[in-house]
C-alpha positions in Angstrom: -70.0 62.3 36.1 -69.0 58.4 36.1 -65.1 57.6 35.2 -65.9 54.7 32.5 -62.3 52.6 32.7 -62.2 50.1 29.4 -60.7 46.7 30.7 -58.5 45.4 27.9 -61.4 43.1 26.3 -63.3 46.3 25.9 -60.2 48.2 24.5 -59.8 45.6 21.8 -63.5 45.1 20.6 -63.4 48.6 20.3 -60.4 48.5 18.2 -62.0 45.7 16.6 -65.1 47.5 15.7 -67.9 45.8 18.0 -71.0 47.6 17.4 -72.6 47.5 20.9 -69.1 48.8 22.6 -68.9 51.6 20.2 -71.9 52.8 20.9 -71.9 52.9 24.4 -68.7 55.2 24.1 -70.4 57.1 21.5 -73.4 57.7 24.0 -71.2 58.4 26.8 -68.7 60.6 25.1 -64.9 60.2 25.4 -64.3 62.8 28.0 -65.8 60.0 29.8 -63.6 57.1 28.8 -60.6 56.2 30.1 -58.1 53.3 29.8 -55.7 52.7 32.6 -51.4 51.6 31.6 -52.2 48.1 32.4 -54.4 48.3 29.6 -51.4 49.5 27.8 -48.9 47.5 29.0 -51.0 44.1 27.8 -52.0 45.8 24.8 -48.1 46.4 24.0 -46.7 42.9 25.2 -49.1 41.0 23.0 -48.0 42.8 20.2 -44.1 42.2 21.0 -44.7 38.9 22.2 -46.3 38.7 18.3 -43.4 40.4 16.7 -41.2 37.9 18.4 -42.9 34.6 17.4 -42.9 35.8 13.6 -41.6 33.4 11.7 -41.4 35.0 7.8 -41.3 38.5 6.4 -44.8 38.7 5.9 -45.3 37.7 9.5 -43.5 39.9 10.7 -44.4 43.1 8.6 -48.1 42.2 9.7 -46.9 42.2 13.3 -45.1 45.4 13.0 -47.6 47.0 11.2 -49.7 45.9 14.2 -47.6 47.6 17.1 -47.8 50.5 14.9 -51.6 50.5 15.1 -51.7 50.1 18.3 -49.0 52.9 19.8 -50.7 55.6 17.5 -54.1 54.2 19.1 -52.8 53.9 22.7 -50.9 57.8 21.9 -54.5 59.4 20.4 -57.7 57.7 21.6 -58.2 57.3 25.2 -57.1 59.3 28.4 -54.9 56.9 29.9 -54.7 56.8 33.9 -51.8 56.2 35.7 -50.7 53.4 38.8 -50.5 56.3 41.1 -49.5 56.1 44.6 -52.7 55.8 45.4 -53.3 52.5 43.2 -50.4 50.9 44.1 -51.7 51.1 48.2 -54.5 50.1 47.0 -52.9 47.1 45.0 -51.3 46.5 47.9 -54.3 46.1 50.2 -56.4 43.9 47.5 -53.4 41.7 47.9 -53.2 41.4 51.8 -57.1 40.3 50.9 -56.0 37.0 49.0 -58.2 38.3 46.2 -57.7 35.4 44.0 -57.6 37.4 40.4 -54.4 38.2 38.2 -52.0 40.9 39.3 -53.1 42.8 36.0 -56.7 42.8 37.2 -55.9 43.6 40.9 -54.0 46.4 39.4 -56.7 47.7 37.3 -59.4 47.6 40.1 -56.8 49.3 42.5 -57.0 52.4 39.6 -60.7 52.6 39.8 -61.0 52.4 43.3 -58.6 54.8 43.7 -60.6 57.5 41.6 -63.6 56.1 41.9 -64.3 54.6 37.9 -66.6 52.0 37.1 -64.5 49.4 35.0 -65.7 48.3 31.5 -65.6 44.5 31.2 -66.6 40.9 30.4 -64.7 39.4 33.2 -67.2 39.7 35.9 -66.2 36.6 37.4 -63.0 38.2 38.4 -63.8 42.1 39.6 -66.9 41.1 41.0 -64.0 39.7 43.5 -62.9 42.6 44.2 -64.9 44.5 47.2 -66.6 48.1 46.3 -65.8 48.1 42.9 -68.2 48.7 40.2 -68.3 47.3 36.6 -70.3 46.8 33.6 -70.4 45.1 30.6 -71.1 46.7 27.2 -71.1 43.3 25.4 -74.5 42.4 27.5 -77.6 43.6 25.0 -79.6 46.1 26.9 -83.6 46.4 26.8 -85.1 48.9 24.6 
């Protein structure tokens, strides 16, 4: 059974509601889904970096209200896979490559190599980098 690893884009148009994503993890099923603690990490530093630019009350009770949102989501929705040991070799291997992506995304492929997952993203311009790794995009209309 395929390890379906939701890059952050795909986390938050899930969040968001986007029709196409949502059904793919409904066809799929969420035993199948997974979302690795970069995703988590990015997800949670947005928020804070939102909470900490809020410049009225109202601001910052929508950002707060926000970070809430998004711990219980991050705590209840998605098996979340760890930076093992593993990863981080592999992280550190990708590197010695001079793959030219972000350290997030490096980090990310590095956890799907390491179990072999198929990542979950728009960003093909930057994992298609990265050798052996396999990815989709649930954004892309498929044929009927």
């Amino acid at each position: 059974m395929t390890l379906w690893i939701l890059d952050t884009d795909h986390v938050s148009l899930w969040q968001q509601g986007h029709s196409q994503v949502s059904q793919q993890i409904a066809e799929r099923g969420m035993g199948s889904i997974a979302m690795t603690v970069i995703t988590a990490e990015e997800q949670l530093r947005g928020r804070l970096d939102v909470i900490r630019r809020a410049e009225s009350g109202t601001m910052r009770v929508l950002a707060y209200a926000r970070f809430r949102e998004t711990l219980i989501f991050l705590g209840q929705s998605l098996r979340l896979l760890e930076f093992s040991a593993e990863a981080d070799i592999g992280f550190a291997k990708l590197k010695q490559q001079r793959i030219r992506i972000g350290a997030q995304d490096l980090r990310i492929a590095a956890i799907a190599l390491a179990i072999n997952g198929t990542v979950v993203t728009r960003n093909r311009r930057d994992f298609e980098k990265v050798p052996s790794l396999t990815i989709e995009d649930w954004t892309i209309e498929r044929n009927s």
